[in-house]
N, C-alpha and C positions, 0 to 999 in steps of 0.2 A: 332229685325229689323222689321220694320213694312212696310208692302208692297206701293207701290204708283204706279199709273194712268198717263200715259205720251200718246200723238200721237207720233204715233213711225212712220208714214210714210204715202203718199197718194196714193193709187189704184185706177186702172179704171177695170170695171167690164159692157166693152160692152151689152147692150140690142139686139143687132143685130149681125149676123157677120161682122168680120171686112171689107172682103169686100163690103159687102153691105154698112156700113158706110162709108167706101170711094168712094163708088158713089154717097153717097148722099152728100156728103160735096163736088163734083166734080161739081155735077148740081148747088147746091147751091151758087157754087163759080161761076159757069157760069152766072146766074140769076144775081146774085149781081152785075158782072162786066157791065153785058149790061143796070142794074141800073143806074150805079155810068155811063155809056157812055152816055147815056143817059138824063143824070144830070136830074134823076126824082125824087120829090118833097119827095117819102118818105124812100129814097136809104137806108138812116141809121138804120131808123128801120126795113125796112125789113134785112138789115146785121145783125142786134143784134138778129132779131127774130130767124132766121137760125144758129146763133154761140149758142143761147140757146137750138136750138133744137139739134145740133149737141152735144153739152154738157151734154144733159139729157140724148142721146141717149148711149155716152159713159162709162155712169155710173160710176162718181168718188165716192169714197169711200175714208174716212180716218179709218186709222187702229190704235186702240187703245191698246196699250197693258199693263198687271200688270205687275210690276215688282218688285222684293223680293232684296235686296244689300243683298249682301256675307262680311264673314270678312274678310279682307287682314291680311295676313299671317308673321309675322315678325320671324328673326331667331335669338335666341340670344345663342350666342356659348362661352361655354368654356371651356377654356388651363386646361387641368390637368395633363398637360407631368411634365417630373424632374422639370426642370427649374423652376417651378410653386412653387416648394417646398421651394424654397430661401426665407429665412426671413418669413412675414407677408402674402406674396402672396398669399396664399388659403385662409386665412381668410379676405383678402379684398377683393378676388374676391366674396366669400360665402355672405358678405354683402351687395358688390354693386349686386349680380344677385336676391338677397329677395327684394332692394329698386324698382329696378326694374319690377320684375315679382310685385308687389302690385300696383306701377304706372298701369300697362297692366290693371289687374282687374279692374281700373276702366275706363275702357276705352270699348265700348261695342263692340264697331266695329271690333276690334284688338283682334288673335289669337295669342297669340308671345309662337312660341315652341323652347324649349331649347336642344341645340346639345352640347353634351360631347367630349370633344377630348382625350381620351387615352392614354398612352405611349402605340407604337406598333412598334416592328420593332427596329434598330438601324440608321435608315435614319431621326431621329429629329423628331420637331413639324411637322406633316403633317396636318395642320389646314384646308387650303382650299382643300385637298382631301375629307374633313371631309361633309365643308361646299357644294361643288359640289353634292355629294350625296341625302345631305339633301334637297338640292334646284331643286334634280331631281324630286323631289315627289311631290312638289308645282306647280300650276299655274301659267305660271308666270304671268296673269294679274292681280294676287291675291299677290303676294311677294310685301311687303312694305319696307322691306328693312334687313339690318345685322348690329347686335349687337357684341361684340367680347369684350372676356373680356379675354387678353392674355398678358404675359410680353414684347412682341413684337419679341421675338424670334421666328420667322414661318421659315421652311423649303422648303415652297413650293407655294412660292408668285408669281400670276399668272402674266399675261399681262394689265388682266381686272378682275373686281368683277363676278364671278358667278351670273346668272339671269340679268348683268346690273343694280343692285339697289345701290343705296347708302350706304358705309361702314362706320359704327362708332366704334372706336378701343378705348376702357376702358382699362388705362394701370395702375396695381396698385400698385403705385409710387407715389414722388413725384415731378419727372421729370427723365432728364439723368443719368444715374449710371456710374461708374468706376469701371473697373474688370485687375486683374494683373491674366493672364495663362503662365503654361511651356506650351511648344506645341512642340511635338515630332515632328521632319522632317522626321528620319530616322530611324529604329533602328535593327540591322540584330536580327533574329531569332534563328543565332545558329552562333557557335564561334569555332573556333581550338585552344583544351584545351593547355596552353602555350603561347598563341599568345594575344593579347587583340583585342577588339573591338571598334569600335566608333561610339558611338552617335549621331546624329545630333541633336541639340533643339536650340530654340530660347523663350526668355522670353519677350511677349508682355505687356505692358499698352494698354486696350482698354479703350477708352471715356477719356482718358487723354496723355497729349504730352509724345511720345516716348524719351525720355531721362532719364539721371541716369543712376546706377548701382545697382542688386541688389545682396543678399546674395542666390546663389545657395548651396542646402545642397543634398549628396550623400550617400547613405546607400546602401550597397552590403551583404546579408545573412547574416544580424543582428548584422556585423562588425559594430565598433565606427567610426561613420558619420564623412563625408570628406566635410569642407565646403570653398568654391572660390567665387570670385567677375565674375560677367559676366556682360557687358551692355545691359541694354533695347533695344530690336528691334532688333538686331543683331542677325546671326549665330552663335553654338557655337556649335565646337568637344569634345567631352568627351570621355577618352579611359579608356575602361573597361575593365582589364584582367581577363582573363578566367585560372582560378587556376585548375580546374578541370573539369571530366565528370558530365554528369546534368546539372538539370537548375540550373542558377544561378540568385536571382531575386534581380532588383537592383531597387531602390525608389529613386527617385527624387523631391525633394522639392525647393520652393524658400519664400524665407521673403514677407509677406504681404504690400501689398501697403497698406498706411492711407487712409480712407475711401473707400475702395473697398466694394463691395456688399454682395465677400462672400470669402471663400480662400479652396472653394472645390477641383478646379483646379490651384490651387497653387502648385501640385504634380502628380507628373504623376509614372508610373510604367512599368518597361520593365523586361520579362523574356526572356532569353537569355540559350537557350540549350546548353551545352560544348560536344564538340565531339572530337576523338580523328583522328587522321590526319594519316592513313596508319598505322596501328597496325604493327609492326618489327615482324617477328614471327623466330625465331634459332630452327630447326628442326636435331637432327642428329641422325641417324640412325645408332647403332651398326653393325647392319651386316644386311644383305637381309633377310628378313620374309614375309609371308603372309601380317601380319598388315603393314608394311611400305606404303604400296600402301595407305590403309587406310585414315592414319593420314595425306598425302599428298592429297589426294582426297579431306578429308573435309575443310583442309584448303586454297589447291586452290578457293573452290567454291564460298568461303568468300570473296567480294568484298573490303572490308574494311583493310583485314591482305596484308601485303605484306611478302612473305616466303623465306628464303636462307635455304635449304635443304641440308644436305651432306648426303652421306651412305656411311660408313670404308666397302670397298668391298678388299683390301687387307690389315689386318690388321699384322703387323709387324713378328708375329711368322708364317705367312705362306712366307716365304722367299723361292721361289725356284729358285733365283739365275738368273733369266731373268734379262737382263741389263735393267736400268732403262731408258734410250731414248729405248727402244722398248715397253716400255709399254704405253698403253693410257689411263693413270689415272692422274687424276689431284691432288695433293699435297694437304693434309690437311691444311690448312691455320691457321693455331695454334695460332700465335701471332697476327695476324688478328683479329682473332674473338673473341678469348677471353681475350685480353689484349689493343689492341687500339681501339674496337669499341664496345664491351661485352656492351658500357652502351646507346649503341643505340638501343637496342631489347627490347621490352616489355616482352616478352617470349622465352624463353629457354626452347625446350623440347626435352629430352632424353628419346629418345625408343630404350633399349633392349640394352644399351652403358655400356660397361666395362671399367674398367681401365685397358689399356692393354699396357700402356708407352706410350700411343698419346698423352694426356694429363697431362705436370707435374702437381706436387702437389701445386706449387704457381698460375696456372691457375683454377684447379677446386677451390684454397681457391677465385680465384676473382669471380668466378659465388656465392656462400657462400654470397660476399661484396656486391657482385651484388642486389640479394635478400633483402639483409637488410638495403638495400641504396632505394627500392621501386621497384624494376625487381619483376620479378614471372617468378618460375621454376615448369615443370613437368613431372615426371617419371614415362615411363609405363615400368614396368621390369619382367622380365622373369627367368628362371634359372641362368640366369647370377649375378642376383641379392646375389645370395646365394654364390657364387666361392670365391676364395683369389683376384681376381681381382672386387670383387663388389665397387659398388660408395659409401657402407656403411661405408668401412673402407679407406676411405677419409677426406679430407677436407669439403667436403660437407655433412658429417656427421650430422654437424653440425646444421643445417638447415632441416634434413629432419623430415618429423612425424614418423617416426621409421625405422628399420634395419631388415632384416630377423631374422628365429630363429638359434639359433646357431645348432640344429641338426634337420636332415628332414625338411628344409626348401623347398623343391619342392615338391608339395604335386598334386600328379596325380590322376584327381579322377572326373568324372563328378557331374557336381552340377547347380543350377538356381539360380545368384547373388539376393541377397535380399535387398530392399532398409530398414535403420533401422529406429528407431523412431524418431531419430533429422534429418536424412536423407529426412523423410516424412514431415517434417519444414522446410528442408533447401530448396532453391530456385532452387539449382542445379540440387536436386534430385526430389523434389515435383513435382507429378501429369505424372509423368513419362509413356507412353503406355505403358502398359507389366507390371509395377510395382505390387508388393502384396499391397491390399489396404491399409488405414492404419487404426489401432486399431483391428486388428483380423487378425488371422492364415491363411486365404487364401494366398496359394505361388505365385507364380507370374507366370506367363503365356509365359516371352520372352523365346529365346534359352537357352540352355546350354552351359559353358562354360565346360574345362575337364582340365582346370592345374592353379595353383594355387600356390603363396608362404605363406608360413606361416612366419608374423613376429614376433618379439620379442614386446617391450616394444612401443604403439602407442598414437602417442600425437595429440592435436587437433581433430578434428569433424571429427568422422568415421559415411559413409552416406552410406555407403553398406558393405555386411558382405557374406559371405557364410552361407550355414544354418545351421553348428555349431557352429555361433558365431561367425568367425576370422573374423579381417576385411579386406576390398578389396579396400577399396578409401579412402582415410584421407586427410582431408583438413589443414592445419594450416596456422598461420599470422606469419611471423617471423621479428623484426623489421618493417621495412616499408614496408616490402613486403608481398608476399606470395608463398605456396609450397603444391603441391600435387600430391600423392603416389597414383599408379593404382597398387594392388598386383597381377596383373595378364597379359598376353599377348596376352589372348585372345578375346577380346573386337571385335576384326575384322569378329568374325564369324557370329555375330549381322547383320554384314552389306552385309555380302553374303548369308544372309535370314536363314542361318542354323537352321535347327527345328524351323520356323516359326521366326526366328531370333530378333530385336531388336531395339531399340533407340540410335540405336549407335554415329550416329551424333548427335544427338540432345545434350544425353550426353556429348561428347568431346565439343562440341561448348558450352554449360554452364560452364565443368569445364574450359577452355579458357579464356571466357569471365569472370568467377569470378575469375582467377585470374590474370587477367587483369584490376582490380577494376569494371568491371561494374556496375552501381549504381542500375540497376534496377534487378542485383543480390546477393544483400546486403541482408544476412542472417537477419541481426538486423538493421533495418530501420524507420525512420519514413516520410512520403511522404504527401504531399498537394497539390492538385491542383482544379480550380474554374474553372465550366466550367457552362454555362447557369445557372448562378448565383446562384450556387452553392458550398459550397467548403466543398471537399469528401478528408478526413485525411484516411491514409492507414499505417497500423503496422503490421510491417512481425516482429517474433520472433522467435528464439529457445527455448526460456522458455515455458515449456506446462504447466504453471500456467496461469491461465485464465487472459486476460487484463485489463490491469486496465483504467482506464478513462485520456483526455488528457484534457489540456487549451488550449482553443484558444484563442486569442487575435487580436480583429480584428484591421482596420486601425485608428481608434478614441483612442484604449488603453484600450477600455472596454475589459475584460474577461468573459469568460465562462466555466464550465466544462461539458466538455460531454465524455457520457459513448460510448465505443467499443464494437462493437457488431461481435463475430465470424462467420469468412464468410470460413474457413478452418483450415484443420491445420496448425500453425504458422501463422496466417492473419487474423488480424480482420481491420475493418473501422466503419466510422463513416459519417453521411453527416449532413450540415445543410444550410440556406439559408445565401447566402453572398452577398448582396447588394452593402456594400460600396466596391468604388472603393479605390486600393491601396493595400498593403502588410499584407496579416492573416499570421499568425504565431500558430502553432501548437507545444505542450510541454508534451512529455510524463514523464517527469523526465530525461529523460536522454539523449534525440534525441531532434531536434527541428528544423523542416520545414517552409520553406517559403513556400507562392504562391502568385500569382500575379492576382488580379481582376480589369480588365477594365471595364469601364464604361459601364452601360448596351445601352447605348446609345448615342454613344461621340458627337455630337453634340450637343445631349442637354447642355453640363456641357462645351461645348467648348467656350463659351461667356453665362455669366451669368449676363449678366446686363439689365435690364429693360430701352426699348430702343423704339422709335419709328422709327430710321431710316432705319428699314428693312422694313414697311407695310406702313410709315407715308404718303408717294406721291403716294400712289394707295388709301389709304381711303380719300386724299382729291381731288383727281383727280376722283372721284366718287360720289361726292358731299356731302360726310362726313366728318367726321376729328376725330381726335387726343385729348382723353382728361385724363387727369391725374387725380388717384380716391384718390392721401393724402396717409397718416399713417392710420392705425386702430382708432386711436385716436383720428384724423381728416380727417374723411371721407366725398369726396366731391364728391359725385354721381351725374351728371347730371339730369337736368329733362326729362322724356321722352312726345315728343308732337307728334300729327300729322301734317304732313305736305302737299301742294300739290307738284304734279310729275314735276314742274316748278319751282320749291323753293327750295332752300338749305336745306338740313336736318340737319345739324349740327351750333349750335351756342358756341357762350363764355360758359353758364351753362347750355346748353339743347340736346341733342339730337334727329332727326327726321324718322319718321315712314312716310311714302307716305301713302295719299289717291288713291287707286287705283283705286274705283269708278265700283269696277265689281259687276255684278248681274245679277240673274236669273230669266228667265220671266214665270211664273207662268199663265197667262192668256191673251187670243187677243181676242177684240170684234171691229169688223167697224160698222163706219156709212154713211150712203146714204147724202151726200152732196146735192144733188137736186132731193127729191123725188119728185115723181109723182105728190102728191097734190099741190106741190109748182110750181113743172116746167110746165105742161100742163096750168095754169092759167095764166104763165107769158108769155109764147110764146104767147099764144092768143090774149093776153093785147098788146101785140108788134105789133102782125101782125092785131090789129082791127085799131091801131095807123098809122101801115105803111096804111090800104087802108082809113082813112077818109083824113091823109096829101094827099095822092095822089091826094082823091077826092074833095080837097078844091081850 
């Protein structure tokens, strides 16, 4: 830029004070009038002579100054959110912003700096948040104008352009696009396991007329796809049953429109938690004990269980003959419970209940059916267990993980229950307070307990033992159900703090809940979930052979295998990065998890078509405009001009940059308009003139 010389203004630089120059331009003015009253012969010149003396006296000045031009500042922005990713798009914009920034370079006057837009956030292209920022840091008599090379999808289009400059939008395309989206309306987050669910969606054509039908496709935890007809633009319900607890993730897809952009959002993904709706819980109480309070207590606290309680407070051989209207006891409800509603209770649990003829033998075989039809039963027994009346030499035999021993089965003897090596795996028992830790002989720290049965022959997963071995808690699956043995009655002393006491709820409420199915106390499991784009695979096991590696498979069908890495006993995981939106799927051999990945930004992928009618009437109500940059193949980059702040910046094949015309003045020098050698000569000249006319 090379400096230049302009009069930048004209100054007066009195010789006198001001007042005094106002007196003399007073007399002066007086002189002249009685001149001109006068009608004397040299009036005029004596007025000229006196307007020059008063003009010398004023001392004008013109003021010169240097002055240096600045460059105008131009911004040329670009979209690197999702949407950007579609097809060709980063590589025409990388094209058109090199054609560009080489135009600039030769242009001298012109700084043009380039603004990145980022994916940030899940609230979309935030492009002019991008662009306000940038344009805070500029001049504005210095801003020439905005470049913008984005698919036209902005999330945050103002009123007006930032700075008031002209906006030219480079879309690269080769005009309007067509896009086919599912678009979730509704979709609950959790379900009552048994009940189903509904969807709301609707399947739009964007950039082409809403009509037709198309093919909606449904997948539910890797079940064989359910496929229906739905119309374009319309609402639609879709009812989803919920078979079980957990998520359950369900994928929705729909058939591709001809010619769409892209068929990203051709699918959507909903995980759906199953919960179960007032857990039934059958509690009966052989006789009045310490523990009864217990088991009542922790299962009151439980918001989720609902309890029907009994406790046999006269059991049949204490008959003493009191008429029975005088008694205030309520009748055991025998065919009640466990014959016309036995299969409304998820749990059944017998504490310290004999067979003492309350119960025939065609009732306890229905608790047996109960079990193996999907119930869960639980016994905590006592010496009762060991009598000619125990539930072992029952029906329900059947079904239990073992029986006392046939001699010395009550074994009285203080001891500190131990958790065992699958116990230290299992979920029930694992990480327990108090527990002995696990892989070495440290005992364990809770109370003592002091009685104890010894049984005979025990099946399924024993998770605690006394410290010779017996065991104390056996879990087993029998048919569709499940069933589990407490060999002992003392558990309650846990919860009255005894010798530093225990985990005794915690306890009860895991054995409950596992056998009640809880998913997230599933001994052998395998679990996936994505969470800030992530998806973290979790394997609980019993086997203490070290784990082996899973597949994943993400939403495309590509595979991977990755190795498990232990994070405890029985637990290892695994994480790695999960981008794509839609349904991964995790495979250990034998287990195999869904989870569900939304879009890390649903906006972006919510209309993917290269578009001008979200920015198009603000860049040309700004005196830019809208121009389309082709295929890769044929690329038609505008040319970049300068323009004035009076001119349209945008043509057919051009783009405009304003002259803004600022500059910095480097240097002032004035000069004396009527020096002294000039002025003093000409007043005299006037006033030798005014007195020879007078004197002619």
């Amino acid at each position: 830029m090379h400096p230049e010389q302009v009069i930048a203004a004209l100054r007066f630089d009195p010789l006198l004070p001001v007042w005094l120059l106002a007196s003399i331009a007073a007399a002066a003015a007086l002189v002249c009038a009685l001149a001109v009253w006068r009608r004397a012969k040299g009036a005029v010149l004596r007025i000229l002579a006196f307007a020059m003396l008063l003009l010398w006296l004023a001392g004008p000045r013109l003021v010169r100054e240097t002055r240096e031009a600045l460059q105008d500042i131009g911004l040329l922005v670009i979209d690197r959110t999702a949407s950007m990713q579609v097809g060709d798009r980063t590589a025409i914009a990388d094209a058109a912003q090199t054609a560009i920034r080489d135009e600039a370079k030769q242009l001298p006057d012109l700084d043009l700096r380039t603004v990145t837009v980022d994916e940030k956030g899940d609230a979309g292209t935030l492009l002019f948040g991008e662009v306000q920022r940038a344009v805070g840091e500029i001049p504005r008599s210095r801003l020439a104008g905005i470049v913008a090379i984005t698919d036209g999808q902005i999330h945050d289009v103002p009123n007006s352009v930032p700075g008031g400059v002209p906006l030219n939008v480079l879309i690269p395309a080769k005009g309007e696009e067509t896009d086919r989206r599912i678009r979730i309306i509704e979709a609950p987050g959790f379900g009552i396991v048994g009940k189903p669910v509904t969807i709301r969606l609707a399947v739009d054509d964007l950039g082409a007329p809403s009509r037709g039908t198309a093919t909606l496709t449904l997948r539910r935890d890797g079940e064989p796809p359910r496929e229906s007809t739905v119309p374009i633009g319309r609402e639609q319900n879709i009812e989803i049953p919920i078979a079980r607890a957990g998520p359950t993730v369900v994928e929705l897809s729909v058939s591709p429109l001809p010619g769409e952009v892209s068929t990203i959002n051709n699918r959507a993904v909903v995980e759906i938690n199953g919960v179960r709706d007032r857990l039934r819980v059958l509690l009966i109480s052989g006789e009045p004990h310490p523990g009864e309070r217990a088991w009542r207590r922790l299962l009151k606290a439980d918001p989720s269980v609902d309890l029907v309680h009994f406790t046999i407070l006269r059991p049949p051989e204490k008959d003493d003959l009191t008429p029975l209207n005088e008694l205030a006891l309520i009748a055991f409800p025998v065919r009640e419970l466990f014959q016309d509603k036995i299969g409304e209770f998820d749990l059944i649990i017998l504490d310290r209940f004999q067979n003492r003829g309350l119960l025939p033998m065609p009732y306890l075989a229905n608790i047996a059916n109960r079990v193996r039809q999907g119930g869960a039963l639980l016994l905590s027994v006592g010496p009762e267990f060991s009598g000619l009346t125990s539930l072992a030499a029952t029906p329900l035999a059947s079904v239990l993980p073992g029986g006392p021993a046939r001699f010395n089965a009550v074994v009285d003897e203080q001891f500190r229950p131990v958790v065992t090596d699958l116990g230290q795996r299992h979920p029930v028992t694992a990480g327990l307070a108090g527990a002995n830790p696990p892989g070495n002989a440290t005992p364990p720290t809770w109370g003592r307990w002091y009685r104890r049965i010894q049984p005979g022959d025990v099946q399924g997963s024993v998770l605690m033992r006394s410290p010779d071995g017996q065991p104390l808690l056996a879990l087993d699956r029998v048919g569709e159900g499940r069933v589990a043995l407490l060999l002992s009655d003392q558990i309650w002393l846990w919860s009255r703090g005894h010798d530093g006491g225990g985990p005794q709820a915690e306890l009860l409420r895991r054995i409950a809940h596992w056998l009640m199915q809880e998913p997230a106390l599933e001994e052998n499991a395998l679990t996936a979930r994505v969470n800030e784009g992530r998806l973290t695979v979790q394997r609980r096991s019993t086997d203490p052979s070290p784990p082996g590696p899973v597949t994943v498979t993400d939403p495309d069908g590509k595979t991977e295998t990755v190795p498990l890495n232990p994070v405890g006993p029985g637990q290892a995981s695994a994480s790695l990065p999960a981008t794509t939106p839609g349904v991964w799927q995790a495979n250990d051999g034998t287990h195999t998890a869904f989870a569900a990945a939304g879009a890390a930004n649903p906006p972006e992928i919510a209309d993917l078509r290269a578009t001008a009618s979200v920015v198009g009437k603000l860049a040309r109500d700004s005196g830019g405009g809208v121009h389309w940059l082709g295929t890769l193949a044929s690329l038609d980059v505008p040319a970049l001009r300068r323009t004035e702040p009076d001119r349209p910046a945008s043509g057919g094949s051009w783009i405009g940059l304003q002259r803004r015309h600022d500059n910095i003045v480097t240097g002032v020098a004035s000069l004396a308009l009527l020096p002294a050698w000039l002025s003093l000569p000409l007043i005299l000249a006037l006033l030798v003139l005014a007195w020879r006319r007078e004197g002619a």
